[in-house]
PAKOLFI-915742 format. One record per residue (C-alpha): residue number from 1; residue in three letters; x, y, z. Coordinates in Angstrom, 2 decimals. Layout:
<kolzas>
<kolza NUM,'Ala',<X,Y,Z>>
...
</kolzas>
This chain:
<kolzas>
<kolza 1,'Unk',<-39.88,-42.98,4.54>>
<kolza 2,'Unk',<-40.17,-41.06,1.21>>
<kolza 3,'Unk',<-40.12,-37.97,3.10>>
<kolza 4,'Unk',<-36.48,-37.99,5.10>>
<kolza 5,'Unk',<-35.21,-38.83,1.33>>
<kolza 6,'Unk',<-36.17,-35.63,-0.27>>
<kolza 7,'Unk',<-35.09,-33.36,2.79>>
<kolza 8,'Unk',<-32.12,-35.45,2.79>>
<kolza 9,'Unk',<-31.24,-34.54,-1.35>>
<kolza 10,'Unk',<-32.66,-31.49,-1.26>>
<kolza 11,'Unk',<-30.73,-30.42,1.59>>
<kolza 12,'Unk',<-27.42,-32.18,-0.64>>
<kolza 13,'Unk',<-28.19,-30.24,-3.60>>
<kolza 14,'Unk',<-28.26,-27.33,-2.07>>
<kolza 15,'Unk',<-25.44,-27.96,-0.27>>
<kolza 16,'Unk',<-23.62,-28.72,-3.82>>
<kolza 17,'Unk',<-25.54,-25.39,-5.70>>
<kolza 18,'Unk',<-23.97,-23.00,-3.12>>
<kolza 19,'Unk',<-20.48,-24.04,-3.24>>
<kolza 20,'Unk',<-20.64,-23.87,-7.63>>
<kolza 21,'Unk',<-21.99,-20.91,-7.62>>
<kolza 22,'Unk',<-18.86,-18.67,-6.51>>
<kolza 23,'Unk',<-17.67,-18.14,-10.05>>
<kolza 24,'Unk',<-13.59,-17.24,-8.88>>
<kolza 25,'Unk',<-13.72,-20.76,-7.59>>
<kolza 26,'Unk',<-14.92,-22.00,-10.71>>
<kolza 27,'Unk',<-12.73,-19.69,-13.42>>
<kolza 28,'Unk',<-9.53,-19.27,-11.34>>
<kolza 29,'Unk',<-9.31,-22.71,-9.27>>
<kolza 30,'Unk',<-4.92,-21.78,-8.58>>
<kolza 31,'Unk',<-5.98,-18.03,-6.60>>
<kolza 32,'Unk',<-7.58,-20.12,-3.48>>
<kolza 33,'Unk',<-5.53,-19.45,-0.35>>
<kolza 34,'Unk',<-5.10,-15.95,-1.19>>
<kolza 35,'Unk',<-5.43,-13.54,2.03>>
<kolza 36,'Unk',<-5.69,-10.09,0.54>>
<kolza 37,'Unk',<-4.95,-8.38,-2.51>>
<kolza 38,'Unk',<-6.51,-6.57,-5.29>>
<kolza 39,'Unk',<-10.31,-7.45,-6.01>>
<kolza 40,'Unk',<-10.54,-8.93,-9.61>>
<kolza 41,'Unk',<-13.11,-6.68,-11.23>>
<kolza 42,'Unk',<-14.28,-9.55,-13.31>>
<kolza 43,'Unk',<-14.91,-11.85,-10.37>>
<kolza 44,'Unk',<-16.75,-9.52,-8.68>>
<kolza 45,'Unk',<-18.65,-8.61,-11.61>>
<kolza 46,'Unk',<-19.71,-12.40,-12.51>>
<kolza 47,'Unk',<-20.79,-12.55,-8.48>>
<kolza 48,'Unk',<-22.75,-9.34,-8.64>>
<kolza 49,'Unk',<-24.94,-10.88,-11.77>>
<kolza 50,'Unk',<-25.71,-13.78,-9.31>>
<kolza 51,'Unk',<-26.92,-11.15,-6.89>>
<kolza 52,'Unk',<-29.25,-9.81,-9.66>>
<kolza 53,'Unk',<-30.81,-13.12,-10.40>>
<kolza 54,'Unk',<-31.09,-14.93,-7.49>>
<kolza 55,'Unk',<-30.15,-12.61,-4.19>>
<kolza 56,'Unk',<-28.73,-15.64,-1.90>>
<kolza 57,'Unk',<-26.57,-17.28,-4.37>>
<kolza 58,'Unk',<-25.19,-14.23,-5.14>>
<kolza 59,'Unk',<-24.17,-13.48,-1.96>>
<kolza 60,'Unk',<-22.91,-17.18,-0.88>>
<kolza 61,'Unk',<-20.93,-16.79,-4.40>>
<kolza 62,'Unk',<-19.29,-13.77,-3.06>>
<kolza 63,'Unk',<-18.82,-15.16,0.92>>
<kolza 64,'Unk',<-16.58,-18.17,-1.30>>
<kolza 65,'Unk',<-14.78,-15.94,-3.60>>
<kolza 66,'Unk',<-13.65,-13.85,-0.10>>
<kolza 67,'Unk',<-13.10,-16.68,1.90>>
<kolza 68,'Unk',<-11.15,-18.73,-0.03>>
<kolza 69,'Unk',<-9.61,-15.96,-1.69>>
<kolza 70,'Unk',<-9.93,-16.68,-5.35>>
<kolza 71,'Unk',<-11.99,-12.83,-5.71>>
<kolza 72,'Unk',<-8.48,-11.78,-5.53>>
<kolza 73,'Unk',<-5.81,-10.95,-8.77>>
<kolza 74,'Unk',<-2.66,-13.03,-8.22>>
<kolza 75,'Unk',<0.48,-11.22,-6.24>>
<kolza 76,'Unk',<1.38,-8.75,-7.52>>
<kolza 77,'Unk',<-1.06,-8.08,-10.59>>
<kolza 78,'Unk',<-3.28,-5.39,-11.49>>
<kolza 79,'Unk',<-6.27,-4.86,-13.22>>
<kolza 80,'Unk',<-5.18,-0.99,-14.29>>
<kolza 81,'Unk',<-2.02,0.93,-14.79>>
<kolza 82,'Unk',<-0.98,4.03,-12.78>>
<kolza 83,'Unk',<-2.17,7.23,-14.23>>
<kolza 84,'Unk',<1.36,8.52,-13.08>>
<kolza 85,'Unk',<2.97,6.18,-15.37>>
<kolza 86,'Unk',<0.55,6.66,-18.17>>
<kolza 87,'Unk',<1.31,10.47,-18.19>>
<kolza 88,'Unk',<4.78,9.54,-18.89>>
<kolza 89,'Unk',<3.65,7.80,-22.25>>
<kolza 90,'Unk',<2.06,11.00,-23.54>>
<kolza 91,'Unk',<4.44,13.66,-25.82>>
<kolza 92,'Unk',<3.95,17.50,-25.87>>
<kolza 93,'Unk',<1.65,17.26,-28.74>>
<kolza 94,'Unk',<-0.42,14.67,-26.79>>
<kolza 95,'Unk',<0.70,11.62,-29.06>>
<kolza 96,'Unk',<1.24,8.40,-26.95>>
<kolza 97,'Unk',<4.22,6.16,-27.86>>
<kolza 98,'Unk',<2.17,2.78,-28.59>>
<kolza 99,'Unk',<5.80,0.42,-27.73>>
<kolza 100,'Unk',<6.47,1.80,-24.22>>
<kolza 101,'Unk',<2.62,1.68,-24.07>>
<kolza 102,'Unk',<2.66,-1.94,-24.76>>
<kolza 103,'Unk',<5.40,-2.64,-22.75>>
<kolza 104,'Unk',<4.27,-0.97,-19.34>>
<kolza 105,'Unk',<0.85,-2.48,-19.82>>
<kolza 106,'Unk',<2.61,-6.17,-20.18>>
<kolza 107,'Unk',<4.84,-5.08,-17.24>>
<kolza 108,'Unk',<2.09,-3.56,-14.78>>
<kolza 109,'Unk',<-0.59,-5.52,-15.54>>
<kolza 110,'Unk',<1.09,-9.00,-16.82>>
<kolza 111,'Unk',<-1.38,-9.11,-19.89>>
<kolza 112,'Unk',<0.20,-8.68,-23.41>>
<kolza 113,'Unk',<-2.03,-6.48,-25.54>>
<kolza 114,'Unk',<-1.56,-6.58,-29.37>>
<kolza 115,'Unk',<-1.51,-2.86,-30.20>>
<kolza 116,'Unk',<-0.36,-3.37,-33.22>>
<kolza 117,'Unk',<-3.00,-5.22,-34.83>>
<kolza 118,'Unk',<-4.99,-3.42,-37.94>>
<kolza 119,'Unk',<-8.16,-4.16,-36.50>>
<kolza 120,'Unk',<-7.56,-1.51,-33.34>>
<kolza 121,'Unk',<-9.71,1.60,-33.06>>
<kolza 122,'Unk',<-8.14,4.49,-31.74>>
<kolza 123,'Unk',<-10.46,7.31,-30.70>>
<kolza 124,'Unk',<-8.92,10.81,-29.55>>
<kolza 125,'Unk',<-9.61,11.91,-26.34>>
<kolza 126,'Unk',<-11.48,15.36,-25.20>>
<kolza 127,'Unk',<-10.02,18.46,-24.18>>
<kolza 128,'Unk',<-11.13,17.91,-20.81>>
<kolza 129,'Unk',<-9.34,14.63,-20.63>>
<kolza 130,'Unk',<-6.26,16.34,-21.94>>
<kolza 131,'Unk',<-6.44,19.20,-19.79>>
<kolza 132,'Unk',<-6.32,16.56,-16.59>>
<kolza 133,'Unk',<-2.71,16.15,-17.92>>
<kolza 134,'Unk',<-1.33,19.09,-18.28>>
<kolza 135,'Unk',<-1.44,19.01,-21.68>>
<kolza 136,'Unk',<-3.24,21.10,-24.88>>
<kolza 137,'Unk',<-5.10,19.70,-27.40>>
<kolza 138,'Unk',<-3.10,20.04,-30.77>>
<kolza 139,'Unk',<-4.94,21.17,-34.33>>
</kolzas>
């Protein structure tokens, strides 16, 4: 008798291990029922860590996430801005105008970003980076 038991729970709590281990499930509960869309790159990252660890929970994590749909970024949302719409941001003298900056990132991407705060590093980009916009670097 003691035998049917433990295939019985073990075969329950593996049963419940596979379907809490899809971590867009678990983080972002409101995205199920999504049928396509952009692929949340932090979703698929958190899934792709369960591949590294254990290789079948990853991929059951990742079979939920797709078939429910909560892998996906709501309607609508990004996780980047257009490069397009960046290069409209950026002056002759390759200076970037941090308000419209703010404001396209809030608007494309639905996240507000302080870039204001004192605490923000700025780092200048390289010539080659510049020279992928049309632009020269200034002295």
């Amino acid at each position: 008798m003691r035998t049917p038991t433990r295939v019985i729970g073990s075969l329950l709590v593996a049963a419940l291990f596979t379907q809490l281990t899809a971590c867009g499930t678990l983080f972002y509960p409101e995205r199920r029922g999504q049928i396509e869309g952009r692929i949340d790159p932090a979703v698929a990252g958190f899934n792709a860590i369960g591949i590294l660890f254990f290789v079948l929970p990853g991929l059951i994590a990742f079979a939920i996430d797709f078939t429910t749909g909560a892998i996906y970024l709501p309607g609508g949302m990004t996780s980047q801005v257009d490069p397009q719409d960046l290069h409209k941001l950026v002056d002759a003298d390759g200076k970037v105008d941090m308000l419209q900056l703010k404001a396209l990132i809030d608007v494309q991407t639905g996240h507000s970003l302080p870039l204001d705060d004192p605490r923000l590093i700025q780092q200048d980009g390289a010539v080659e980076q510049l020279a992928a916009f049309g632009l020269r670097p200034a002295a």
